[in-house]
C-alpha positions as CSV (number, residue, x, y, z in Angstrom):
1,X,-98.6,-42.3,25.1
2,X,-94.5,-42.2,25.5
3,X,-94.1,-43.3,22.6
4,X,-96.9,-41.0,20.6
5,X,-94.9,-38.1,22.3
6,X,-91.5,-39.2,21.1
7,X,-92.8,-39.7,17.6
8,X,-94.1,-36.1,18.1
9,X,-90.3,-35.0,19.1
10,X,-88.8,-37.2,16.5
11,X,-90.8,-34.7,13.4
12,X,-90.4,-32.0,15.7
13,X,-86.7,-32.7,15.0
14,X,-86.6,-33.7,11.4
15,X,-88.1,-30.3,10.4
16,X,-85.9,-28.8,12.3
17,X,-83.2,-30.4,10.9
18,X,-85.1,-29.3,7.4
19,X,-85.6,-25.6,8.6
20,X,-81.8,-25.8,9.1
21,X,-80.5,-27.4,6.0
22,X,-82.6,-25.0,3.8
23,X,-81.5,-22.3,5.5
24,X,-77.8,-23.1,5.3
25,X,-78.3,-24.0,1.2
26,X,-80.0,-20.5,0.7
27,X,-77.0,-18.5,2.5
28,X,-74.3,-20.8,0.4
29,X,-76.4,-19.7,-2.7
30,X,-76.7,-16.0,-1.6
31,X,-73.1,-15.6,-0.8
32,X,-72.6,-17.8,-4.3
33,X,-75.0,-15.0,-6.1
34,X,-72.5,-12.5,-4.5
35,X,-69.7,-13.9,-5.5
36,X,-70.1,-14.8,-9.0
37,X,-72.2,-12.2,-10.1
38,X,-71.3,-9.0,-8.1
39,X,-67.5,-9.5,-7.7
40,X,-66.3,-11.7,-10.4
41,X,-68.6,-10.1,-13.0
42,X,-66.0,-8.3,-14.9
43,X,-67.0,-4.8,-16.5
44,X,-69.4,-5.8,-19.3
45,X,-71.9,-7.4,-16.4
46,X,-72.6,-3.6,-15.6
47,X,-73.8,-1.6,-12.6
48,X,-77.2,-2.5,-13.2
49,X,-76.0,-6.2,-13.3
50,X,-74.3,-6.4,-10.5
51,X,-77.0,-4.4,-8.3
52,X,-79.6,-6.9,-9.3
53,X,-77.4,-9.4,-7.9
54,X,-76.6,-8.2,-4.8
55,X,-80.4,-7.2,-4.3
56,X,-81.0,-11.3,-5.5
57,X,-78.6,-11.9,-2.6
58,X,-80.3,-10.6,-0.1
59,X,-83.9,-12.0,-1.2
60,X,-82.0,-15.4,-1.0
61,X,-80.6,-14.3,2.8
62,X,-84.0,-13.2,4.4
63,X,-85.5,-16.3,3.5
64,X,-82.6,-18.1,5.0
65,X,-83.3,-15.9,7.8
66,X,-86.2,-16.7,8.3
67,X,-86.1,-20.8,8.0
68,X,-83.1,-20.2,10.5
69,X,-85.6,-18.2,12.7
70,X,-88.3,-20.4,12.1
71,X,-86.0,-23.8,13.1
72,X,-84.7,-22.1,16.3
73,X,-88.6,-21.4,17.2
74,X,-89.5,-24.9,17.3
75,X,-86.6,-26.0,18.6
76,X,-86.7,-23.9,21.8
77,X,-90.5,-24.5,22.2
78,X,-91.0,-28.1,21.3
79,X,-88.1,-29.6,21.9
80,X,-86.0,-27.3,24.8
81,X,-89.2,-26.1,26.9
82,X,-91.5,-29.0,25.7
83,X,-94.8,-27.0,26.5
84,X,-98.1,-27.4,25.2
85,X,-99.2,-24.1,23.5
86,X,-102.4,-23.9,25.5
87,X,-102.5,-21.2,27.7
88,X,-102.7,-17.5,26.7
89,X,-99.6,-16.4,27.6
90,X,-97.6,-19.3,25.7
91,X,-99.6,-18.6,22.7
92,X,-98.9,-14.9,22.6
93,X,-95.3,-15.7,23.2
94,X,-95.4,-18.6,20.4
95,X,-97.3,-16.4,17.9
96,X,-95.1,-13.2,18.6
97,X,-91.8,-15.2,17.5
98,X,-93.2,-16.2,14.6
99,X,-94.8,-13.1,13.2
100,X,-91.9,-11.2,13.7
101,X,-89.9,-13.4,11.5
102,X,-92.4,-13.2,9.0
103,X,-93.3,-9.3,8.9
104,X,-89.9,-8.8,8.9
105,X,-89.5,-10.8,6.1
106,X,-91.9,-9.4,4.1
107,X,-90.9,-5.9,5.1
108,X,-87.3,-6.3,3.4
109,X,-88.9,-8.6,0.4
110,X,-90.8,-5.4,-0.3
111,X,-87.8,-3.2,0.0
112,X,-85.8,-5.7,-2.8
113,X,-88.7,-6.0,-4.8
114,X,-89.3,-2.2,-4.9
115,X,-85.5,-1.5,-5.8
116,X,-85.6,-4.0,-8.8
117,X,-88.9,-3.2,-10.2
118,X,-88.5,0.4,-10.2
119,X,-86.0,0.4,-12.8
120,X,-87.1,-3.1,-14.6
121,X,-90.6,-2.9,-14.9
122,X,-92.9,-0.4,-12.5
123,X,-96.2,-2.0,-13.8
124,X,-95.6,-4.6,-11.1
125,X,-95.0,-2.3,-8.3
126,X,-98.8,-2.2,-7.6
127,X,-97.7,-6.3,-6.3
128,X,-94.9,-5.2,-4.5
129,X,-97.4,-2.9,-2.4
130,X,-99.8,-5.4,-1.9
131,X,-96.6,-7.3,0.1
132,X,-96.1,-4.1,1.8
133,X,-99.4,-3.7,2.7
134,X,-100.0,-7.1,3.9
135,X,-97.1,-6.9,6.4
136,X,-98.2,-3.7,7.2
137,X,-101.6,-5.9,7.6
138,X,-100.1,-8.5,9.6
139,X,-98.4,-6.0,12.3
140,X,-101.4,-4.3,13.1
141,X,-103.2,-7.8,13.9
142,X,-100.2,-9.0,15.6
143,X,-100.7,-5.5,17.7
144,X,-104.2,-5.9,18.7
145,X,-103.8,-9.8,19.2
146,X,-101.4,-8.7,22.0
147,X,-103.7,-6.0,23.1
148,X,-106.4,-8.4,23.2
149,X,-104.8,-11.2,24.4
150,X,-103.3,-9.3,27.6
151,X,-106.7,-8.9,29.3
152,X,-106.8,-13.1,28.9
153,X,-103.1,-13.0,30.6
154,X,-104.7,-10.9,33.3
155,X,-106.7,-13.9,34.3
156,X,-104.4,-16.4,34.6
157,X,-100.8,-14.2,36.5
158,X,-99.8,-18.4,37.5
159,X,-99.8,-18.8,33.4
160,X,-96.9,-16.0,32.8
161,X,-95.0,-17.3,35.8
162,X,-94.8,-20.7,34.2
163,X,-94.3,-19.2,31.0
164,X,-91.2,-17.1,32.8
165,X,-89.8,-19.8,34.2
166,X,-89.8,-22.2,31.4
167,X,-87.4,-19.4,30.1
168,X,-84.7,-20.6,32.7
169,X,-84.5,-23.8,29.8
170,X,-83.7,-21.9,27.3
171,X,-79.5,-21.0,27.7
């Protein structure tokens, strides 16, 4: 079973090492979008050029955000506090990390999407508010999930003092 579990830290690792690399390419390509198209674009790339580049680099950023996010998630739960997401409490604590990323995400991917297709092409805005609408979506299940979930939590007060103290790991 040792070794089962290490094997289970070992891929825990290596996508965290993944998370981390992707994230570190797509701010070297944001900051490279920035660069080359929003600063060294002399005068004939245009306003409108150079917006659409500087909205391009932030796309690129919140993704890298978010695999940065994402990485430092498992890391502190799998591999710093080594729990089992079992319990109530640890799955409303696991969940709520991740969704936040992700509505977040979506939240500003809708904001850049909106700003370049209102000038390029508003037929696809109806797209852009189905991403809007589905974080929207998202936050409102996250909220009752909570809401739901803290009657379980109720139940089991020994669960949240573990859960609390497990924090004392993470430094």
């Amino acid at each position: 079973m040792k070794h089962l579990h290490r094997l289970f830290l070992a891929g825990h690792l290596a996508i965290i090492a993944l998370f981390f690399a992707a994230a570190v390419s797509l701010v070297v390509l944001a900051a490279s979008e920035l660069w080359h198209g929003a600063i060294m674009a002399g005068t004939d790339a245009g306003l409108r050029g150079r917006f659409d580049n500087i909205l391009e680099s932030i796309g690129m950023l919140t993704i890298g955000l978010v695999a940065l996010e994402l990485a430092q998630t498992v890391f502190e739960e799998e591999v710093q506090r080594d729990v089992k997401v079992s319990g109530p409490t640890r799955v409303r604590r696991y969940l709520s990390r991740f969704l936040v990323v992700i509505v977040i995400a979506l939240s500003i991917e809708t904001l850049v999407a909106t700003f370049e297709l209102m000038h390029e092409d508003p037929r696809q805005l109806p797209y852009v508010i189905a991403i809007g609408g589905s974080a929207a979506l998202l936050l409102v299940a996250w909220g009752v999930f909570v809401r739901l979930n803290r009657s379980a939590e109720e139940l089991e007060p020994e669960a949240m003092q573990q859960a609390k103290s497990e924090d004392d790991k993470v430094e």
